[in-house]
C-alpha positions in Angstrom: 86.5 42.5 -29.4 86.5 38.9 -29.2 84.1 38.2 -32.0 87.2 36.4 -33.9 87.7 33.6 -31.5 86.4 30.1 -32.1 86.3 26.9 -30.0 85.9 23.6 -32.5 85.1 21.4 -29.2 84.7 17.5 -29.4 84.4 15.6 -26.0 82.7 13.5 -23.5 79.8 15.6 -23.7 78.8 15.4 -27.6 80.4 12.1 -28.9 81.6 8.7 -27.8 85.1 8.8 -26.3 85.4 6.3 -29.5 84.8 8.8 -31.9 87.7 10.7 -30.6 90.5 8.2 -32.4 89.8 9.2 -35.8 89.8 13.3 -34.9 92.7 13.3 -32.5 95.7 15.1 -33.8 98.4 12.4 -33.7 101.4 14.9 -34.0 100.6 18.2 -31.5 103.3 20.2 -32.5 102.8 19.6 -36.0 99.4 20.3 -36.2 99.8 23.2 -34.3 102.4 24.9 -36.9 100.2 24.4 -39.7 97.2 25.7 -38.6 99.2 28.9 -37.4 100.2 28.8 -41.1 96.4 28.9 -42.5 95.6 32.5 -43.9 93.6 34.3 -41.5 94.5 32.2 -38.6 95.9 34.9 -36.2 96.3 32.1 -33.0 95.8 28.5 -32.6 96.1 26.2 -29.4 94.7 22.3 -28.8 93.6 20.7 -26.0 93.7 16.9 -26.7 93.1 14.7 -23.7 91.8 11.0 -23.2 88.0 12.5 -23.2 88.3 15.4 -25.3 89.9 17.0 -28.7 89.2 20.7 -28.8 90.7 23.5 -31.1 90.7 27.2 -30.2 91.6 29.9 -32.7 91.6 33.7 -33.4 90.2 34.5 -36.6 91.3 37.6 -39.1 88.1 39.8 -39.1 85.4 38.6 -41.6 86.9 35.3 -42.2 84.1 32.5 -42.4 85.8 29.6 -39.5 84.3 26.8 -42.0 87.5 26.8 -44.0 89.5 25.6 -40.9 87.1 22.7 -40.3 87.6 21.4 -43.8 91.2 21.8 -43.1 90.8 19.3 -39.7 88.9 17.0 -41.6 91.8 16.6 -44.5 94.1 16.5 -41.5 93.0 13.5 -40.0 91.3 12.2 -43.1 88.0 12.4 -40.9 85.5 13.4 -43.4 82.6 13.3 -41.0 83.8 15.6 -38.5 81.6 18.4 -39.0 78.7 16.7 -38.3 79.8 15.7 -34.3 81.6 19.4 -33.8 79.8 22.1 -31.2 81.3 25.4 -32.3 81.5 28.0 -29.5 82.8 32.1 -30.5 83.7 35.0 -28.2 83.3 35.4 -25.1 81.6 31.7 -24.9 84.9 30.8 -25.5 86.8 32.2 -22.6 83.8 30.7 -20.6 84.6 27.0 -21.7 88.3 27.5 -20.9 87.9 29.2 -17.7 85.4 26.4 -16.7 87.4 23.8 -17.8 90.6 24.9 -16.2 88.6 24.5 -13.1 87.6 21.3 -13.9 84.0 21.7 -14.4 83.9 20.3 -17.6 85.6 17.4 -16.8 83.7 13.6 -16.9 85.2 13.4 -13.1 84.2 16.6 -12.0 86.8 18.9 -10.0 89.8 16.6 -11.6 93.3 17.8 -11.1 94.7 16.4 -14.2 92.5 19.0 -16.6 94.1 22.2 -14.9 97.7 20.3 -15.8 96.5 19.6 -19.4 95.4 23.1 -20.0 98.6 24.7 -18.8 100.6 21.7 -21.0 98.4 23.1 -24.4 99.2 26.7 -23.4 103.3 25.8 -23.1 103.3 23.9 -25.8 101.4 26.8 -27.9 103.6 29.4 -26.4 106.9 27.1 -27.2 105.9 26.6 -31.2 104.9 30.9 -31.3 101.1 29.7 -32.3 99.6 31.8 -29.6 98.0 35.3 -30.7 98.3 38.2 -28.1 94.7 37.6 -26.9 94.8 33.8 -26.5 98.1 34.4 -24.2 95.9 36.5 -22.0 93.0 33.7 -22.0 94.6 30.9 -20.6 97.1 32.9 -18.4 93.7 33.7 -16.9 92.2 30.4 -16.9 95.4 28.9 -15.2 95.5 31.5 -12.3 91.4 30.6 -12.1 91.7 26.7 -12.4 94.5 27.2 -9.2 92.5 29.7 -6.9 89.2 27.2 -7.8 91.0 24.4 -6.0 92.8 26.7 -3.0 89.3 28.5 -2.2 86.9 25.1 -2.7 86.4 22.0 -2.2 85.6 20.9 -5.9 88.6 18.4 -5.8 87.8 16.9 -2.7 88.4 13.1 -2.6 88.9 13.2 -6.6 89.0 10.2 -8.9 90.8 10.4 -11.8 90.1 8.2 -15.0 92.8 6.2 -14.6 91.5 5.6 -10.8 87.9 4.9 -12.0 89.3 2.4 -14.3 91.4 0.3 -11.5 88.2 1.0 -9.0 85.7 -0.7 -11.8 87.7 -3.4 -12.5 88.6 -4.4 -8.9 84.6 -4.1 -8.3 84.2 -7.0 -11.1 86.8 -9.7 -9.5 86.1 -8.4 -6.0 89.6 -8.8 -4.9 93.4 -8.0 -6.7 95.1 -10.0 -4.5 97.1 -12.9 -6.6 96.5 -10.8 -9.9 99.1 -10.5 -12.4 98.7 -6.9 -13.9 100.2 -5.5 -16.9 100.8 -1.7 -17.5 101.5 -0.8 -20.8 102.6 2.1 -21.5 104.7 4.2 -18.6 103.3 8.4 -19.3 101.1 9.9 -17.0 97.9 8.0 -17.1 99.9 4.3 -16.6 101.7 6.4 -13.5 98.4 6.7 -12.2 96.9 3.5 -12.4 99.9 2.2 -10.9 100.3 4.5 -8.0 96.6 3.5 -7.9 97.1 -0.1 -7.5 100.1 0.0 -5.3 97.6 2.4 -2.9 95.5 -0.3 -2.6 98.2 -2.1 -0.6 97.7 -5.5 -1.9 100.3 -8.4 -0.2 100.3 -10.3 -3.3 99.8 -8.4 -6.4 102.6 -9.0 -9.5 102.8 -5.7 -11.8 104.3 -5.8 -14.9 105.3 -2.6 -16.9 106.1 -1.8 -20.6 106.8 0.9 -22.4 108.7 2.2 -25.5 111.5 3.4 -24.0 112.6 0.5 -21.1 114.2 2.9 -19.0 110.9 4.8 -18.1 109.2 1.1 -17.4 112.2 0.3 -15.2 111.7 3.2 -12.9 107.8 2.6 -12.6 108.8 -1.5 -11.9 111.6 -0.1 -8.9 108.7 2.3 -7.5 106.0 -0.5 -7.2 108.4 -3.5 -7.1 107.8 -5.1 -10.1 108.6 -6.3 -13.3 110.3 -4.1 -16.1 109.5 -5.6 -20.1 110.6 -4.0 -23.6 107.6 -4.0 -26.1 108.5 -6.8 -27.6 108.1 -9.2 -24.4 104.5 -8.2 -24.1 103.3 -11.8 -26.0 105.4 -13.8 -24.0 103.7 -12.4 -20.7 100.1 -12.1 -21.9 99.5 -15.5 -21.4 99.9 -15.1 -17.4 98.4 -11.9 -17.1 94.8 -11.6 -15.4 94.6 -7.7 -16.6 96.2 -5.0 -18.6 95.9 -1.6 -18.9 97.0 -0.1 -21.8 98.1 3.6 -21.5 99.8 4.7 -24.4 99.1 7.2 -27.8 101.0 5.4 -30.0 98.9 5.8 -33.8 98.5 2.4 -34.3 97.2 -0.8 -32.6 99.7 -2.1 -29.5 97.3 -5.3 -28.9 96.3 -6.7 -31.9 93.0 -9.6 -31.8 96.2 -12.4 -33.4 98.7 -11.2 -30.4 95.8 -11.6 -27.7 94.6 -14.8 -29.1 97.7 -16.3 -29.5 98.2 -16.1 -25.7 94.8 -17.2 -24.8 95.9 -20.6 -26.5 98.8 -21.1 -23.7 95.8 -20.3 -20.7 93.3 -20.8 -19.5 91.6 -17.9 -16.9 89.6 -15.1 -18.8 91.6 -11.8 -18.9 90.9 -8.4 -18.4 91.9 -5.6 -20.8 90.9 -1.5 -20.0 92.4 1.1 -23.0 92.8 3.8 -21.3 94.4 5.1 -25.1 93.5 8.1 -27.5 93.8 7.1 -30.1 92.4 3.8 -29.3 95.8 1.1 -28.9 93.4 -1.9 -28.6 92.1 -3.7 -31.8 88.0 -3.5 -30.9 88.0 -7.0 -32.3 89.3 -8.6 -29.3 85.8 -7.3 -27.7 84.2 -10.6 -29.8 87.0 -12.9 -27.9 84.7 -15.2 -25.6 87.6 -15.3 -22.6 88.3 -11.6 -22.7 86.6 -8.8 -21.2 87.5 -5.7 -23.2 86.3 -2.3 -21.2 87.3 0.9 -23.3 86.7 4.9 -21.9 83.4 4.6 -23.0 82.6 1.8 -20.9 84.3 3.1 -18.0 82.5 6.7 -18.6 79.5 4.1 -17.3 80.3 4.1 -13.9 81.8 7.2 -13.6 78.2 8.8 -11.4 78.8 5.9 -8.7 82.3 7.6 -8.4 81.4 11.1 -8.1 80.4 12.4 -4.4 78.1 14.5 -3.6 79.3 18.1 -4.9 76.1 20.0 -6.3 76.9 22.9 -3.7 80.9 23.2 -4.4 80.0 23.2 -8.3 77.5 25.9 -8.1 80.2 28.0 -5.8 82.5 27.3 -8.5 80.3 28.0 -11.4 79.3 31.6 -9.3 83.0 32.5 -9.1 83.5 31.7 -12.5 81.2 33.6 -14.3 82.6 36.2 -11.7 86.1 35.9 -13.2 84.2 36.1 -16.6 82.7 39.4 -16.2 86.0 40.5 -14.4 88.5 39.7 -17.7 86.4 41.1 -20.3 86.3 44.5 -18.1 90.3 44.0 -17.6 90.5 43.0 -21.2 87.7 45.9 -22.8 90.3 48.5 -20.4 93.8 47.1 -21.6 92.3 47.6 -25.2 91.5 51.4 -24.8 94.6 51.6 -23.2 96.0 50.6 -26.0 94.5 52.8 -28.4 95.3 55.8 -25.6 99.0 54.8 -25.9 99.4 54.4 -29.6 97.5 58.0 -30.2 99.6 60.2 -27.7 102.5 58.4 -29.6 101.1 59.3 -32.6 100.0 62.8 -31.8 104.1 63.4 -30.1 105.6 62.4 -33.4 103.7 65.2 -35.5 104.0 67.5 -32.5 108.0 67.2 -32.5 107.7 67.3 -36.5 105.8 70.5 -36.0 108.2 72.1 -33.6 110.8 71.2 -35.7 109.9 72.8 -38.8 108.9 75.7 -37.1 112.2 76.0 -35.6 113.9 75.6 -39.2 111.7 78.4 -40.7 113.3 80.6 -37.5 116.8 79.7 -38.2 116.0 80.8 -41.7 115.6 84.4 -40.0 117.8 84.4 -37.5 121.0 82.2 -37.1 119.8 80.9 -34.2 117.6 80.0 -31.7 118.0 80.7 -28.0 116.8 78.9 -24.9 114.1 80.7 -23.9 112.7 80.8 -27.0 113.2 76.8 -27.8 111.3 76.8 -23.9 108.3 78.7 -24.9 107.7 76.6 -28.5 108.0 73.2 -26.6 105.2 74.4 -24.1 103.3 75.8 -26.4 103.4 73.0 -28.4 103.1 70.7 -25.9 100.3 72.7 -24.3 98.0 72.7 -27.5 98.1 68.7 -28.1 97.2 68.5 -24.2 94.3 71.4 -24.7 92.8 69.1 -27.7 93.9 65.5 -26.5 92.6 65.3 -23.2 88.9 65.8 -23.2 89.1 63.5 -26.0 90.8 61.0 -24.0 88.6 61.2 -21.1 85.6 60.9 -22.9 87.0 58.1 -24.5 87.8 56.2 -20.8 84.3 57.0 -19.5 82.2 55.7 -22.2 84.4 53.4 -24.1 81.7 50.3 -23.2 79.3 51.8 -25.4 81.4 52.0 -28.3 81.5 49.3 -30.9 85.8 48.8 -30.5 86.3 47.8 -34.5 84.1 51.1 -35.3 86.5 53.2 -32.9 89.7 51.7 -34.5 88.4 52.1 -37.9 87.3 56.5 -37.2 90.7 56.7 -35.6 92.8 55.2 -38.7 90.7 57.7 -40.7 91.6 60.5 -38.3 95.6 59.1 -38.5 97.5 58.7 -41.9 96.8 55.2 -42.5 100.4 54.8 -44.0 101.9 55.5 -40.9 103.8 52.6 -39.2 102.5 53.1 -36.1 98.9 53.8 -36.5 96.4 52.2 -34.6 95.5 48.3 -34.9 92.6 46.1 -35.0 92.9 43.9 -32.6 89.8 41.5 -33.9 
């Protein structure tokens, strides 16, 4: 029943964070619509964070998945994409999801930010109508999991986010903020975090600085933290008093470019720190051969994520046991609410022929008499309703028992044989 769904995955666990720039979708919604316009493609829904692009889909049955790759590949004019992906199908699929809604997947394990990221893809899915019936139930599933993981465990105990590695790593390497003149680039989630981050740390003497596309979002992050609200286009004129920046945003193109960042090095003199925290990748990779500057990207900070990580061996096994628990649990919910289904759409069938039965047997009695009376109109309707119930329901109880032993494509397919297949309501393959 669930041969048809695919996961395309690419993440932390297969490929440099790197090589996520080029196969990162850099318009969501966009993509999203035009792979729900593919022939075959039944649903579609993305999961795109800083540490992993992965594409989920529900296939027509029979159709070959390698098409759709192709199609990614054109899309982000990536032609090396197939070689890095790790194709999952069925119910591997609903495994992945479940498991990383409950963050088990995730580089920090037990992270808080995946469960929000997954319920963001499913809404934004849901919102653009790409979602097939099946993938609805999926991650309505994994999001009720992901939130009873983190109520009945302690998986997210004393959890580090990315964003939190990144300000802990680079307050490791100077030893001490205090003085530091930090720029945040970028004002979304991820720079939210590595301020809140930094203004935790309760430094007395720590200058933030904050940029972002629209000045009104980098104003409210500067009142929060007391600091210093810039438009885009001051970033040059404060890189040369800056000690580090973090740079948090997805636009598609390079924000610090090797000429911006060494056009301020030549009005100071103190090295300077600069962490991408991007996807795609907002830091030229050239300022990296730039003697005075220290360039750490998500691979590098993927490096010291273990001395981050506490000890959690015996929350992720509970976790892993309750997932697999909550596996076997939706494909019996799922495997039942398909037979149900198929139990609904027969009786409807089976009532309409019925009351197309009784009522040509009532027009050949009218033909004899001029009409026809109560009690007899009672006796044809039980009679009637009497014989579909004498054949329907050990049929139907059969059907309940052993319907786990039956191949659900195979039972479809005998039942549209059984039903004229013309008929608007005749039973569907759900693939």
């Amino acid at each position: 029943m669930l041969e048809n769904l695919y996961g395309f995955l690419l993440n932390h666990k297969n490929v440099p964070i790197a090589r996520l720039d080029k196969a990162a979708y850099k318009d969501l919604d966009f993509a999203l619509r035009v792979f729900k316009e593919i022939d075959g493609v039944l649903g579609v829904a993305i999961i795109q964070t800083c540490n992993r692009v992965e594409l989920y889909v529900e296939l027509s049955s029979g159709r070959d998945p390698g098409y759709l790759i192709e199609f990614w590949e054109e899309l982000v004019e990536d032609q090396e994409l197939s070689k890095d992906l790790t194709i999952i199908r069925g119910v591997d699929v609903v495994r992945h999801i479940f498991r990383l809604a409950s963050g088990l997947e995730s580089m920090v394990i037990g992270e808080q930010e995946i469960l929000r990221q997954v319920k963001d893809a499913y809404y934004k899915a849901l919102t653009i109508g790409s979602l097939s019936r099946t993938m609805k139930i999926i991650f309505q599933e994994a999001i009720r999991l992901g939130k009873k993981i983190r109520t009945e465990t302690e998986i997210d105990k004393r959890r580090l986010s990315l964003p939190q590695i990144a300000v802990e790593v680079v307050e490791k390497m100077l030893r001490d903020l205090n003085d530091k003149v930090i720029m945040i680039i970028g004002a979304g989630e991820t720079g939210e975090l590595v301020n809140s981050t930094l203004v935790g740390k309760s430094y007395r003497k720590l200058t933030l600085l904050f940029a972002n596309r629209t000045y009104e979002k980098a104003k409210q992050l500067a009142n929060i933290s007391g600091g210093i609200a810039l438009q885009l286009n001051e970033i040059p004129n404060y890189l040369p008093i800056a000690d580090i920046v973090f740079v948090t945003t997805s636009a598609p193109h390079y924000i610090l470019t090797r000429e911006k960042v060494e056009e301020a090095l030549e009005k100071r003199e103190k090295p300077l720190i600069i962490v991408d925290l991007s996807v795609p990748r907002n830091v030229d990779p050239e300022i990296s051969e730039i003697s005075s500057v220290k360039l750490l990207t998500l691979d590098d900070i993927k490096e010291y994520v273990d001395e981050y990580i506490y000890d959690k061996m015996g929350e992720v096994k509970k976790v892993e046991n309750i997932v697999e628990k909550e596996v076997e649990r939706f494909l019996e919910k799922f495997e039942s609410m398909q037979v149900n289904e198929i139990i609904s759409k027969i009786y409807k069938r089976i009532e309409n022929i019925r009351l197309e039965e009784l009522e040509e047997a009532l027009s050949m009695i009218r033909k004899v008499e001029a009409t026809v009376d109560e009690r007899t109109l009672k006796i044809m309707e039980c009679m009637s309703k009497a014989i579909v119930k004498r054949i329907m329901n050990p049929f139907i109880e059969n059907l309940k028992k052993n319907y786990r032993q039956l191949n659900y494509n195979d039972l479809v397919n005998l039942l549209q044989l059984f039903f004229d297949t013309e008929d608007p309501d005749r039973i569907q393959s759900k693939h």
